[in-house]
C-alpha positions as CSV (number, residue, x, y, z in Angstrom):
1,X,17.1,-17.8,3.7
2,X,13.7,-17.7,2.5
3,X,10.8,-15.2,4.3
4,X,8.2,-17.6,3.9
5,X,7.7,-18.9,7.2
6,X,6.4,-15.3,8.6
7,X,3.5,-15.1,5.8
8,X,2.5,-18.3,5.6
9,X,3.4,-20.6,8.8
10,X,2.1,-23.9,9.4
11,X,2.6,-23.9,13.3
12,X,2.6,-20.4,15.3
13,X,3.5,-19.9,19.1
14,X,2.2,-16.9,21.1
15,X,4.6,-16.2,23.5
16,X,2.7,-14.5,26.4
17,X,-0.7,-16.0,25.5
18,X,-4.3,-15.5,27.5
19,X,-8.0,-14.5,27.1
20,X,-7.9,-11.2,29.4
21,X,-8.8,-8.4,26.9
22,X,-6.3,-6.2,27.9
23,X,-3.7,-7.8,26.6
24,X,-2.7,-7.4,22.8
25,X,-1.8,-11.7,22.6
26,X,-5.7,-11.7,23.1
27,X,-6.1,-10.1,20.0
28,X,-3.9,-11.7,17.8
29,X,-5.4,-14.9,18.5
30,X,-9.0,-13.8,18.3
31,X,-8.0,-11.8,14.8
32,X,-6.2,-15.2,13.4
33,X,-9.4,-17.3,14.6
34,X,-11.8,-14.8,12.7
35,X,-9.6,-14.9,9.9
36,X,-9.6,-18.7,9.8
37,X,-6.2,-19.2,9.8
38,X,-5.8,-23.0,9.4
39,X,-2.2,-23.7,11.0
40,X,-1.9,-25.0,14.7
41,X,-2.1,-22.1,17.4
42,X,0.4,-22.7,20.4
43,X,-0.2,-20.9,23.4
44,X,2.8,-20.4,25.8
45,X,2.3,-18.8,29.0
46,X,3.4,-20.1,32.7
47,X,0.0,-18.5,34.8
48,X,-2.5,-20.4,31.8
49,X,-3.3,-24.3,31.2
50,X,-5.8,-23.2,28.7
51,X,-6.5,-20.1,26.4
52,X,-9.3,-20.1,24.1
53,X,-9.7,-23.7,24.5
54,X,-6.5,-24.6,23.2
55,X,-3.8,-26.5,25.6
56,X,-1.3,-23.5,26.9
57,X,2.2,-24.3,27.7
58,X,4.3,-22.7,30.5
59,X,7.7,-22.9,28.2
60,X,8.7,-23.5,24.8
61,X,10.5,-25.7,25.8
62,X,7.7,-28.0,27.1
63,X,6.0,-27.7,23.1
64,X,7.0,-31.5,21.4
65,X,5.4,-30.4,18.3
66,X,7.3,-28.7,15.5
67,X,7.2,-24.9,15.5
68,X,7.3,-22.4,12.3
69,X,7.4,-19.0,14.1
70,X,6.8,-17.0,17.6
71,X,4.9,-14.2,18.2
72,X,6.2,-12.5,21.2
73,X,4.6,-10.4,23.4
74,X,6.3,-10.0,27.2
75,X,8.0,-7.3,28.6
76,X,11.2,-6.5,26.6
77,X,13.6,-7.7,29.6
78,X,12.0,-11.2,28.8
79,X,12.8,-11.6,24.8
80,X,16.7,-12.6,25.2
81,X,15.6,-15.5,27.4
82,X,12.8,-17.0,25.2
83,X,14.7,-16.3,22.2
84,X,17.1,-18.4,23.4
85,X,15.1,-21.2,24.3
86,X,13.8,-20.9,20.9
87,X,16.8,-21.5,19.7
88,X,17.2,-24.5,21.9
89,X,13.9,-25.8,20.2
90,X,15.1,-25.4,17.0
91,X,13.0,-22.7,16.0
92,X,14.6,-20.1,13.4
93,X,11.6,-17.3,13.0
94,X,10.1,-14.6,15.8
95,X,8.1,-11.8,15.0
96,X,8.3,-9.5,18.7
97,X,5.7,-7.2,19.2
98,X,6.7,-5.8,22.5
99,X,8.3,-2.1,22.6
100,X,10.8,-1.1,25.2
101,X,13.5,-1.4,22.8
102,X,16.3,1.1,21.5
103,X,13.1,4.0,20.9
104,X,13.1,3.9,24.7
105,X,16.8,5.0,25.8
106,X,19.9,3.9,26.4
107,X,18.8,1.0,28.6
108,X,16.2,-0.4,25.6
109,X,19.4,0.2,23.3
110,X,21.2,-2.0,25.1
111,X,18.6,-4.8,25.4
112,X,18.3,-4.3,21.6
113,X,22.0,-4.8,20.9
114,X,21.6,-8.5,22.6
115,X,18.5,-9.6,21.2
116,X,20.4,-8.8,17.9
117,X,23.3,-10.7,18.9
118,X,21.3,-13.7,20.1
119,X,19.4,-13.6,16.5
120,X,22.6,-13.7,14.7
121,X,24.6,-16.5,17.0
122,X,21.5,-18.9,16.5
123,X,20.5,-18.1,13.2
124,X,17.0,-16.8,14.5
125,X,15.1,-14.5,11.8
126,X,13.5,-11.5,13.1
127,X,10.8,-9.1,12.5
128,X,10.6,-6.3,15.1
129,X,10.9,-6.0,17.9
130,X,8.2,-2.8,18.5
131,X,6.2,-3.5,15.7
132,X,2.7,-4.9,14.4
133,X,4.0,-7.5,12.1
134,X,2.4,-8.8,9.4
135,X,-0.7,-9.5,7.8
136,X,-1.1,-11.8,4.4
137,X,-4.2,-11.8,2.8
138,X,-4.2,-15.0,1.1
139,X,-3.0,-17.3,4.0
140,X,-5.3,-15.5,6.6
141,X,-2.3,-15.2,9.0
142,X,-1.5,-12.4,10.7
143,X,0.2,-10.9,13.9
144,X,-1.8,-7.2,14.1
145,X,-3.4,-6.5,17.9
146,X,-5.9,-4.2,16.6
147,X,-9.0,-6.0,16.6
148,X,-10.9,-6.2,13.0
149,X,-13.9,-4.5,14.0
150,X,-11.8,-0.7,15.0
151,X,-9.1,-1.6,11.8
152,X,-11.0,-3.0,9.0
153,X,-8.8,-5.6,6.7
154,X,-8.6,-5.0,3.4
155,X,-9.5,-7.5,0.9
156,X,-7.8,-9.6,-1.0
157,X,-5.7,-7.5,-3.4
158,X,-2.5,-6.5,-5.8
159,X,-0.8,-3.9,-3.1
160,X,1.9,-4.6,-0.5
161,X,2.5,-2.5,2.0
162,X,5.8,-2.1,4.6
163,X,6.4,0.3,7.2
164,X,9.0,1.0,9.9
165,X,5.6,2.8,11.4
166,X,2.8,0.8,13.0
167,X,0.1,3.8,12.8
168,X,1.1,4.6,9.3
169,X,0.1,0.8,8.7
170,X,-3.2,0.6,10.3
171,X,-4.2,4.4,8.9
172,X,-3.5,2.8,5.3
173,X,-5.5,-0.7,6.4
174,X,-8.3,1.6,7.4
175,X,-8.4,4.0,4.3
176,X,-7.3,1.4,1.9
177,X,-10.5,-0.5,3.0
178,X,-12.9,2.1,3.1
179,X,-11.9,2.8,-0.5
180,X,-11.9,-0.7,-1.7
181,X,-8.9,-1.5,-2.6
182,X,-7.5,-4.6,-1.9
183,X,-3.8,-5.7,-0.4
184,X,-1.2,-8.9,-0.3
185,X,1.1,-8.9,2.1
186,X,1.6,-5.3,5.0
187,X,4.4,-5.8,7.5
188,X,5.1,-3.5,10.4
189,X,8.6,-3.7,11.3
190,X,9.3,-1.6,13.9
191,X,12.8,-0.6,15.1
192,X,14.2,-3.5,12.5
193,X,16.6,-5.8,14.3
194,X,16.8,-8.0,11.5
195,X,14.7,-8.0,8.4
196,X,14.5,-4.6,7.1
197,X,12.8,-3.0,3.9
198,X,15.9,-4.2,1.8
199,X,15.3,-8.1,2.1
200,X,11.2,-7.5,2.0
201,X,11.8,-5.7,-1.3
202,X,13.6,-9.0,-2.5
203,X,10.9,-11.5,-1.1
204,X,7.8,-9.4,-2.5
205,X,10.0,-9.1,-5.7
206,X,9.1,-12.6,-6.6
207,X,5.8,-12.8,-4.5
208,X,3.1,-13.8,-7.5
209,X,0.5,-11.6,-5.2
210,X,2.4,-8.6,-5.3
211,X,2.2,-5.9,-8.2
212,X,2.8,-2.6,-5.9
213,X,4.8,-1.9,-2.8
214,X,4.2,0.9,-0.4
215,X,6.6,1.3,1.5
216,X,6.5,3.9,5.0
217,X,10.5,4.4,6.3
218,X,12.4,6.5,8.4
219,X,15.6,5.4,7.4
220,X,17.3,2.3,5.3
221,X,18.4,-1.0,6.6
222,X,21.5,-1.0,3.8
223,X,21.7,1.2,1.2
224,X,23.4,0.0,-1.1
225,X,21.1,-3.5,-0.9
226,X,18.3,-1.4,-0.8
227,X,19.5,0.2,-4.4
228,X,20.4,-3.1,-5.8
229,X,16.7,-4.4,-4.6
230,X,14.7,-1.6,-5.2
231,X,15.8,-1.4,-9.1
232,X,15.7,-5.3,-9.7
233,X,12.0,-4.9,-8.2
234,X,11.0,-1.6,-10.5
235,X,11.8,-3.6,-13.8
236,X,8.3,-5.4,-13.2
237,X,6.4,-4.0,-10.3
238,X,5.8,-0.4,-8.7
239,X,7.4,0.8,-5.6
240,X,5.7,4.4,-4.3
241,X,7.9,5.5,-0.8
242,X,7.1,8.3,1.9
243,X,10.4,9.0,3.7
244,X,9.4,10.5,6.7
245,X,12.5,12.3,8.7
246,X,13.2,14.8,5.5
247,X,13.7,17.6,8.1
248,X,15.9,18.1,11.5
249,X,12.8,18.1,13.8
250,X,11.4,14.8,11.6
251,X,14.8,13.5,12.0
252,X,15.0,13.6,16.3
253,X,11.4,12.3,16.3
254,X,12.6,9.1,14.2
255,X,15.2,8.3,16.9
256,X,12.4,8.7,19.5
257,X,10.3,6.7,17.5
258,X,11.9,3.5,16.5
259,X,15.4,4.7,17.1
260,X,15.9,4.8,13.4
261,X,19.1,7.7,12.4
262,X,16.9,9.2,9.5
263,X,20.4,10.4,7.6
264,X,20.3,12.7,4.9
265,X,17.5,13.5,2.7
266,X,19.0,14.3,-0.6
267,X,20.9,10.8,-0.2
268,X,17.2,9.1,0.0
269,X,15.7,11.3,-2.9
270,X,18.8,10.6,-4.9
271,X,18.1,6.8,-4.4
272,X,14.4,6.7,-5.0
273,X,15.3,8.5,-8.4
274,X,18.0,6.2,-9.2
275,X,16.3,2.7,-8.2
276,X,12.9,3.9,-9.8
277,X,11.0,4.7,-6.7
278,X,7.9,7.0,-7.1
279,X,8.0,9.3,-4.1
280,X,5.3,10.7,-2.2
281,X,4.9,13.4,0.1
282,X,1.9,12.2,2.8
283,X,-0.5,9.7,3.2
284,X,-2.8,11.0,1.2
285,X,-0.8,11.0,-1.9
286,X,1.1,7.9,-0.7
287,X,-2.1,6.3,-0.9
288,X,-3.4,7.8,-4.1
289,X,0.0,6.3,-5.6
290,X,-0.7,3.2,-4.2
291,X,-4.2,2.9,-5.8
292,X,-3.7,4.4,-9.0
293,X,-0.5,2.3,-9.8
294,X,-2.2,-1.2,-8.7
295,X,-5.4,-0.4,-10.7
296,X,-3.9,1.3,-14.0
297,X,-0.2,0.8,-16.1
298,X,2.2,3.9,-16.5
299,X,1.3,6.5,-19.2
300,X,3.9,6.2,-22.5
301,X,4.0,9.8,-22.4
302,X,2.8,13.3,-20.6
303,X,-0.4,14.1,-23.7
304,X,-3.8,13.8,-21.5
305,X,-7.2,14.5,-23.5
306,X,-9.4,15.9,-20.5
307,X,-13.0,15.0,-20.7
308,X,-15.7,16.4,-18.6
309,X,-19.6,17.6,-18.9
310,X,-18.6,19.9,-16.9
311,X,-16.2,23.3,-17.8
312,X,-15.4,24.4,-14.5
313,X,-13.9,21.1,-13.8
314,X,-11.9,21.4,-17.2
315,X,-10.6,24.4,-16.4
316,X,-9.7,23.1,-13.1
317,X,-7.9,20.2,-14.6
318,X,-6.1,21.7,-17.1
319,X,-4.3,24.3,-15.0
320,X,-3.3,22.0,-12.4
321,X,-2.3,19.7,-15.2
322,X,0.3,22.7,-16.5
323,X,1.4,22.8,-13.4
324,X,2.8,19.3,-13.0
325,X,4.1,19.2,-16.0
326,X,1.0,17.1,-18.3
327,X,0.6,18.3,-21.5
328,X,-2.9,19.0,-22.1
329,X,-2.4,19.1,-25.6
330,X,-4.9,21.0,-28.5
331,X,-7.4,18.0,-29.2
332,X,-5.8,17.0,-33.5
333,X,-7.9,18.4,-36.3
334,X,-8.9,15.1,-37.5
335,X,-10.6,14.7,-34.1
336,X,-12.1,17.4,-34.0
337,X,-13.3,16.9,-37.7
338,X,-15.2,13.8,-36.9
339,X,-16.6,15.0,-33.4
340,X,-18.3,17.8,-35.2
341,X,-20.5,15.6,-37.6
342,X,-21.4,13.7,-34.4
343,X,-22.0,16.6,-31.4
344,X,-23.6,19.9,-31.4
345,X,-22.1,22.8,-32.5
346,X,-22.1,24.1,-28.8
347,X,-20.1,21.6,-27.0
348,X,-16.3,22.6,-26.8
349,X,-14.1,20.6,-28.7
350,X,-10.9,21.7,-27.8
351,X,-8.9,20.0,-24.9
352,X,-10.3,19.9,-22.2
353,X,-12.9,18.6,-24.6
354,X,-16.2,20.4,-22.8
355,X,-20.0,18.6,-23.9
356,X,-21.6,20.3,-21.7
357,X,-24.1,19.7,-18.9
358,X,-26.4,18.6,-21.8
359,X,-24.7,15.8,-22.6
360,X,-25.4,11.9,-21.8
361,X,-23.9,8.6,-21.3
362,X,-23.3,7.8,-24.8
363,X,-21.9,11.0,-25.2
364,X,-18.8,9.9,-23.7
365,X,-18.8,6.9,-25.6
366,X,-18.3,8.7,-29.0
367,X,-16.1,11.1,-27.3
368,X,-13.9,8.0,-26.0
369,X,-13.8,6.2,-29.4
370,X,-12.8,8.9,-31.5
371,X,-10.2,10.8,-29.8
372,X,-9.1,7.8,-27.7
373,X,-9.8,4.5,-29.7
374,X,-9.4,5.6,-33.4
375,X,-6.8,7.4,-32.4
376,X,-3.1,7.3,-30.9
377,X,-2.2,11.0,-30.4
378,X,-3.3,10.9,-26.4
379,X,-1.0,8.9,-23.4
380,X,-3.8,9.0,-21.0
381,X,-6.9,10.4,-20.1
382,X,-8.6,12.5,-17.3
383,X,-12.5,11.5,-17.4
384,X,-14.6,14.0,-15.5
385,X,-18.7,12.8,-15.3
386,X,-20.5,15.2,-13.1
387,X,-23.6,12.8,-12.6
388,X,-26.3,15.1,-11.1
389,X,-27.6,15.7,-15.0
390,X,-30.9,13.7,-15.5
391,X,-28.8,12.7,-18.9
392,X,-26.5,11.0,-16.7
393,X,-26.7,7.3,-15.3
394,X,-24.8,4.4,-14.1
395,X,-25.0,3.3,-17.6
396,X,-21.9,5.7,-18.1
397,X,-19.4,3.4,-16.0
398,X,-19.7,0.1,-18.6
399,X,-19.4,2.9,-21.5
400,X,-16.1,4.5,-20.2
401,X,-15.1,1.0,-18.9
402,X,-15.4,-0.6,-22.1
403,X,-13.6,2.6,-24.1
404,X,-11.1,2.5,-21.7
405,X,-10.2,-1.1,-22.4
406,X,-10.5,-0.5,-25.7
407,X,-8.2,2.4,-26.0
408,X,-5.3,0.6,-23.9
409,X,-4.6,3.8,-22.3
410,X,-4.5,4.7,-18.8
411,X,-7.7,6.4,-17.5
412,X,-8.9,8.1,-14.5
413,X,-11.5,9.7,-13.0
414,X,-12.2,12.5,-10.9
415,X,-16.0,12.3,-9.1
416,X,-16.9,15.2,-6.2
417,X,-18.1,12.4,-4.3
418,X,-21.9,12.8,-3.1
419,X,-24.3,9.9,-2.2
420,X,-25.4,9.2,-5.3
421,X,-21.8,9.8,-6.9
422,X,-20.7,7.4,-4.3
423,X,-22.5,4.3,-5.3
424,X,-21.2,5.4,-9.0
425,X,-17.6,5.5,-7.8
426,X,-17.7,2.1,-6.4
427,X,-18.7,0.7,-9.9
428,X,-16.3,2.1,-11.6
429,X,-13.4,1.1,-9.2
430,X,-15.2,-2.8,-9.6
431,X,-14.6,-2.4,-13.4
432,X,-11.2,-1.2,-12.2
433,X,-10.9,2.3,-13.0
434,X,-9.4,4.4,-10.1
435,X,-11.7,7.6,-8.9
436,X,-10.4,10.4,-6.7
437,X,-12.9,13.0,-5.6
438,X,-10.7,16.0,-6.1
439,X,-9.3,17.6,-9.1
440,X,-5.9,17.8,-7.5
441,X,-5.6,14.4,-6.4
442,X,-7.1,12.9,-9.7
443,X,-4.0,15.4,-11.6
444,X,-1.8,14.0,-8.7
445,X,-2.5,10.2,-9.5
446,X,-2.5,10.5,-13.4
447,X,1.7,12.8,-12.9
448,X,2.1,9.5,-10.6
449,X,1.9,7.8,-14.1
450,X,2.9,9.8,-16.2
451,X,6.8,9.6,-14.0
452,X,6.3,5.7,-13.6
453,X,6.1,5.5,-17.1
454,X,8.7,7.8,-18.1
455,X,11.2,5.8,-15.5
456,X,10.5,2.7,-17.4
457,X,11.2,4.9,-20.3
């Protein structure tokens, strides 16, 4: 059965609907009317006749109009009971926010157990319970009760993220948005009754939005579907996973969390290397990955020309480079050859390939053409432009844009960010070039890939 109704319904019950601020249902419908969601909001709620001006029912079962999905939000000893009348209705899709499930105890076990038993009896589809939900950017629906102005949404973009974890989900919506970078499709799903990582693997496997998946988990749904799913996906998108629960104490928190049994790492890491999964180790690099593989293709191979104005930063580079295995290979004598006639004697032509704090925008652009464009010796490329130089100016962005393009290499670039560095960070990332404003995390990104592309080998 098809996941489509939970991205893009036409009809949407809020189970547990009003206006009083406190509540989270308040917040989902004030999110979805800022969003302009266009489907039909249905209130449900015995205490209301009205909530945000639209008519509020006191059951589903009073609602005469066709219904998509729920959004449930009551006290967890309520779900079994309007999940059945759901199913009376004919409705086959819930998302159910509400906590107080199998992370709670034995008694919110229990609870669990039935609402999973009820789901499967009447055919009901599932996201949750204990979760967020979801958000898709290009329908404008969306089930987060965060309000926009505390969690900013990202734009419209290439990224999908999933998460067991609702705070690793609204961490990435924040920092993903600060940085610019846009997303498809996030789902939250909680303690994972029902759909899991496995099936939402399959469905963003064909979703035309989709070129990246994130993916947050604490354990698998099925493991052997989540093989099977994972490696169908790799052959023509990315998948970058943070298994969190790698250690004992990780592993009881899990349980406590979203009553997930974490398992064995080694079993995980095994998988992720055997379905083509690029794993991370935090959310820094998780979203790093995330960026740097939605903006930029694998590298064919591990030879990176490092290009800076500044030799400190080369230096930098270069050793970290050795040490995750990037070849920062001796810049070919042809190259250097033709650099020479072009550059002064004093600027280093060796790789890293140094021209000094002298140099200026064009600079780069000779650099780029003859060691990247004219020639196929380098995989990829580590672009360092310290901008503080009066020889430096936004000009340099369309220069290493355009080389870049030109080169069909990946590139990056590493900026310390300052104010005025800022502004020329955002440019680049517009011409879609990804910047990281540390050496390590720029190495970091460009080993990302550097492994994607040898997977795909």
């Amino acid at each position: 059965m098809t996941l489509d109704k939970f991205f893009n319904p036409k009809s949407v019950a809020i189970i547990g609907a009003t206006e009083d601020p406190n509540n989270i249902t308040s917040v989902v419908i004030t999110n979805l009317i800022e969003m302009g969601f266009t489907g039909n909001l249905v209130p449900v709620n015995p205490h209301h006749d009205e909530v945000f001006g639209l008519k509020c029912y006191a059951s589903l079962l009073d609602v005469k109009e066709l219904i998509d999905i729920t959004v449930i939000s009551i006290p967890s000893g309520l779900v079994p009971e309007v999940l059945r009348q759901q199913a009376r209705c004919g409705i086959k899709n819930a998302i159910v926010l509400s906590g107080g499930f199998a992370e709670s105890g034995h008694k919110g076990a229990v609870l669990e157990e039935e609402v999973k038993t009820i789901c499967k009896e009447e055919g009901i589809r599932l996201i949750g319970p204990n979760c967020i939900g979801v958000l898709d950017n290009y329908s404008n629906f969306s089930t987060s009760f965060l309000p926009w102005t505390k969690v900013k949404r990202p734009g419209k973009g290439n990224l999908g993220i999933l998460s067991q974890s609702g705070s690793y989900v609204v961490s990435m919506m924040d920092m993903l948005s600060l940085e610019g970078i846009g997303v498809s499709k996030v789902v939250s799903y909680g303690n994972r009754v029902d759909v899991g990582e496995s099936e939402l693997i399959e469905y963003l496997t064909d979703d035309e939005s989709t070129r990246v998946i994130g993916i947050y988990m604490e354990s698998v749904d099925d493991g052997r579907r989540f093989i099977k799913a994972s490696g169908n996906c790799t052959r023509s998108k990315h998948i970058v996973a943070l298994k969190a629960g790698r250690q004992d104490s990780g592993i009881e928190a899990a349980k406590s969390h979203t009553g997930a049994i974490a398992g064995k790492y080694e079993i995980y890491k095994a998988a992720f290397k055997k379905s083509g999964i690029v794993e991370v180790y935090g959310l820094a690099e998780f979203m790093d990955a995330c960026k740097v593989l939605s903006m930029q293709k694998p590298a064919k191979g591990n030879k990176v020309l490092v290009l800076t104005n500044g030799g400190g930063f080369g230096v930098s580079v270069s050793d970290l480079c050795g040490d995750t295995g990037l070849d920062v290979a001796p810049t070919p004598e042809s190259i250097r050859d033709t650099l020479s006639k072009k550059f002064p004697e004093y600027f280093i032509l060796k790789n890293p390939i140094d021209m000094t704090g002298s140099s200026g925008d064009e600079d780069y652009g000779t650099a780029m053409k003859s060691a990247l464009v004219n020639n196929d010796f380098f995989d990829a490329a580590i672009i360092i432009p310290l901008m503080p130089p009066h020889t430096m100016t936004e000009g340099v962005v369309d220069i290493i844009s355009q080389m870049s393009k030109e080169s069909g290499i990946p590139v990056v670039i590493c900026m310390v960010s300052g104010v005025y560095t800022g502004e020329i960070k955002k440019k680049f990332e517009e011409k879609g070039l990804p910047v990281f404003p540390t050496p390590e995390r720029c190495v970091k990104a460009m080993s990302v890939l550097v492994e994607r592309g040898r997977m795909n080998g």
